[in-house]
C-alpha positions as a Markdown table, in Angstrom:
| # | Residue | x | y | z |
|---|---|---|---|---|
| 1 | Unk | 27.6 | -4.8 | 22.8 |
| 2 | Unk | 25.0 | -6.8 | 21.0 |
| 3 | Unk | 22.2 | -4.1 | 20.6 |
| 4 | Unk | 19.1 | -5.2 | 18.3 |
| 5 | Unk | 18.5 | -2.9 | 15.2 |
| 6 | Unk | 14.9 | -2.4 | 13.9 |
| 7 | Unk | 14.5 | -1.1 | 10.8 |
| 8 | Unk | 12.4 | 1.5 | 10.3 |
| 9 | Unk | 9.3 | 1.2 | 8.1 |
| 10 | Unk | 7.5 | 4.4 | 6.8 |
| 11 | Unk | 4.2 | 3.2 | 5.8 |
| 12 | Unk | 3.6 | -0.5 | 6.9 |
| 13 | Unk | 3.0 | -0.7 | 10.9 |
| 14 | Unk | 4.4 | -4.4 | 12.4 |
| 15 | Unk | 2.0 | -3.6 | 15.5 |
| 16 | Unk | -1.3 | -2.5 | 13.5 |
| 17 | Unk | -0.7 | -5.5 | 11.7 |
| 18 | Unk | -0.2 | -8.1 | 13.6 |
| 19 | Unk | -3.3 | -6.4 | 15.6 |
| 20 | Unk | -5.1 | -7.1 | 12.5 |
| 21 | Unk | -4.2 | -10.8 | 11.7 |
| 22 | Unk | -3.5 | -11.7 | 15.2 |
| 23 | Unk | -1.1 | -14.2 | 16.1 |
| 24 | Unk | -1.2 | -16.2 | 13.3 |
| 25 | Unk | 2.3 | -16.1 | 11.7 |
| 26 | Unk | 1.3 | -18.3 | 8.9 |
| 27 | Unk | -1.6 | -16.1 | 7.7 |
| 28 | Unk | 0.6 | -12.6 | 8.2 |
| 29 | Unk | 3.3 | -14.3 | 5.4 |
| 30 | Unk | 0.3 | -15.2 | 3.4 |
| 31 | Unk | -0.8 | -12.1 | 3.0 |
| 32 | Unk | 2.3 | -10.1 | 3.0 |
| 33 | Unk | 3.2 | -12.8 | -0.2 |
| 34 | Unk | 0.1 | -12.2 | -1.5 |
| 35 | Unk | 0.4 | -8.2 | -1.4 |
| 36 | Unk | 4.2 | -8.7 | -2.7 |
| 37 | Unk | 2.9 | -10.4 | -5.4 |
| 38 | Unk | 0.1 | -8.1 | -6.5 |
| 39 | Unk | 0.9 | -4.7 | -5.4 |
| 40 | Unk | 3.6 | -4.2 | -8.4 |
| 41 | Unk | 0.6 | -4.3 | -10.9 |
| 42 | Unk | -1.7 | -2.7 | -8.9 |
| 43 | Unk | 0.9 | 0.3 | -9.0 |
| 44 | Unk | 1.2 | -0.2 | -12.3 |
| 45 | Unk | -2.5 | 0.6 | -13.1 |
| 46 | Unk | -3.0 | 3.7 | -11.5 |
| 47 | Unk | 0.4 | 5.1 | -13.3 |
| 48 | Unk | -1.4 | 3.7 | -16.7 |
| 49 | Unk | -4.8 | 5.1 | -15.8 |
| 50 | Unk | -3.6 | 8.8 | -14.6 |
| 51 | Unk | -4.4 | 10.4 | -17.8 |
| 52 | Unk | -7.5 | 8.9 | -18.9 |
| 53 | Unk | -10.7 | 10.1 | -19.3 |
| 54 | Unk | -12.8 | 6.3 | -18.3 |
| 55 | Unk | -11.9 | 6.2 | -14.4 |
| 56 | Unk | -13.2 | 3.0 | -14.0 |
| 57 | Unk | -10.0 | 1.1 | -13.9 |
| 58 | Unk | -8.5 | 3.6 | -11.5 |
| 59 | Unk | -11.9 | 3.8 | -9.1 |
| 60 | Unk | -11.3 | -0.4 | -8.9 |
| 61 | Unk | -7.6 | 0.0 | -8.1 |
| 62 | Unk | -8.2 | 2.5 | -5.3 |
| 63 | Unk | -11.2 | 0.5 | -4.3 |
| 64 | Unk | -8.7 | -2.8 | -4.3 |
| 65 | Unk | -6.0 | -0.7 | -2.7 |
| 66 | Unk | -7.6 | 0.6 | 0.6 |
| 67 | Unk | -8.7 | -2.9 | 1.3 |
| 68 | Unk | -5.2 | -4.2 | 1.5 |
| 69 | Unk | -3.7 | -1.3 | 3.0 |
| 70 | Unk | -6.4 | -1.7 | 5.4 |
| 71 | Unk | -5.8 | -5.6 | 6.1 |
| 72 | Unk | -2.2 | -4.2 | 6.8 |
| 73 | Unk | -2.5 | -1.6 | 9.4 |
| 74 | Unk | -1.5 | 1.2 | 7.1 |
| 75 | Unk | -4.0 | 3.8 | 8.5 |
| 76 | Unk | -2.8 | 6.5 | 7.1 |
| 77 | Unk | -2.4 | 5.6 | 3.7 |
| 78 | Unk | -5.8 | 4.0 | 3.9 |
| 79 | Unk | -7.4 | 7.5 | 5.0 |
| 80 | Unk | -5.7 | 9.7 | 1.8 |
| 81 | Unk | -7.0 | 6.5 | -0.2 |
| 82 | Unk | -10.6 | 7.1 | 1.4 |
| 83 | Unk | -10.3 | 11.1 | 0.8 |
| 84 | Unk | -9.3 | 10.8 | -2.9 |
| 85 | Unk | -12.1 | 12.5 | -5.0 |
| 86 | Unk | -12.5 | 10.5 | -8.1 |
| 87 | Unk | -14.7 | 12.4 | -10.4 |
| 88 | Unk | -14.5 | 12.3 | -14.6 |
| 89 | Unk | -11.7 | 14.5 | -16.1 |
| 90 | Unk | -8.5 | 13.7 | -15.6 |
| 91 | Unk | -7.1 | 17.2 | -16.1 |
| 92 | Unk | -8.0 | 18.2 | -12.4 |
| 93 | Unk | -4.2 | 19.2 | -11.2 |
| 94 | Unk | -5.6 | 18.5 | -7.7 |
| 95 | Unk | -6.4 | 15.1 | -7.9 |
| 96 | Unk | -3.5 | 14.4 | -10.3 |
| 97 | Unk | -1.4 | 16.0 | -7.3 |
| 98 | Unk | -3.2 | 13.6 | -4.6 |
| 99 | Unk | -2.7 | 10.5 | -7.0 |
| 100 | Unk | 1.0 | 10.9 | -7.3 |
| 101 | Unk | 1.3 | 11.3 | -3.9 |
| 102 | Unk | -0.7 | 8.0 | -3.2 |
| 103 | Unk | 2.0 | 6.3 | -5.9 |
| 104 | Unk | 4.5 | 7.6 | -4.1 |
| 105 | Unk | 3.6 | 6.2 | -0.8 |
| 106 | Unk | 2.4 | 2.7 | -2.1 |
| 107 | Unk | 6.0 | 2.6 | -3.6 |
| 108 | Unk | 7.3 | 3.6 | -0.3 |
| 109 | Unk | 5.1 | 0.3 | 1.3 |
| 110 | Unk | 6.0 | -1.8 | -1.4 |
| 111 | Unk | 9.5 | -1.1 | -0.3 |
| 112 | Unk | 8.7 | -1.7 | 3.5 |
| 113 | Unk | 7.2 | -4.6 | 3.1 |
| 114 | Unk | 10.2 | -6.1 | 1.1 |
| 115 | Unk | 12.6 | -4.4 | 3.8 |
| 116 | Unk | 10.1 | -6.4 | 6.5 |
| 117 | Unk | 10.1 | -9.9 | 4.4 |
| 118 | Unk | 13.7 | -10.1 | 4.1 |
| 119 | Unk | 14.2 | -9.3 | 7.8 |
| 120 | Unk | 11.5 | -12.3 | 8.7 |
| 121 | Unk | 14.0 | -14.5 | 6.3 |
| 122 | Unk | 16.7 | -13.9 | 8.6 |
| 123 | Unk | 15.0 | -14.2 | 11.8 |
């Protein structure tokens, strides 16, 4: 029986991505390197900035964020990136709430997109 296994992704979507970039192989693992490459920091920042006061560093990140989740299909996570309110005071247990979650899931596509790059490496 030689069945083919996907694996399953939770965030990043092959088809909304490849509807995105196209056909172009060589630009997809571009990006994907690219978004390997950055997304650690990225993650990084808003964990470092959660507790400020200044939200300037975290209204870049998300701003950064929901372009490259975008550029990958992730329409989901690109919608609770759009619907975060990011007002002063970083005491609001709401937004705190809806940030975590957001770290949560770009952990969850980091890991997806590592899961996808290692399964391109062996195809």
């Amino acid at each position: 029986m030689n069945a083919t296994i996907s694996p399953t992704y939770f965030i990043f979507k092959l088809e909304e991505f490849r509807a995105t970039i196209g056909d172009d192989d060589g630009l997809g693992k571009k990006i994907l390197t690219l978004v390997l490459t950055e997304l650690p920091a990225r993650i990084q920042n808003i964990q470092n900035s959660l507790n400020q006061p200044d939200i300037s560093l975290l209204r870049k990140e998300i701003h950064d964020l929901k372009g490259i989740v975008g550029l990958l299909g992730c329409a989901g996570l690109y919608q609770q990136l759009t619907e975060l309110k990011l007002t002063e005071g970083a005491s609001d247990p709401t937004r705190l709430l809806n940030l975590y979650s957001v770290l949560e899931r770009l952990k969850m596509l980091e890991k997806d997109l590592l899961r996808f790059s290692k399964m391109e490496l062996l195809s």
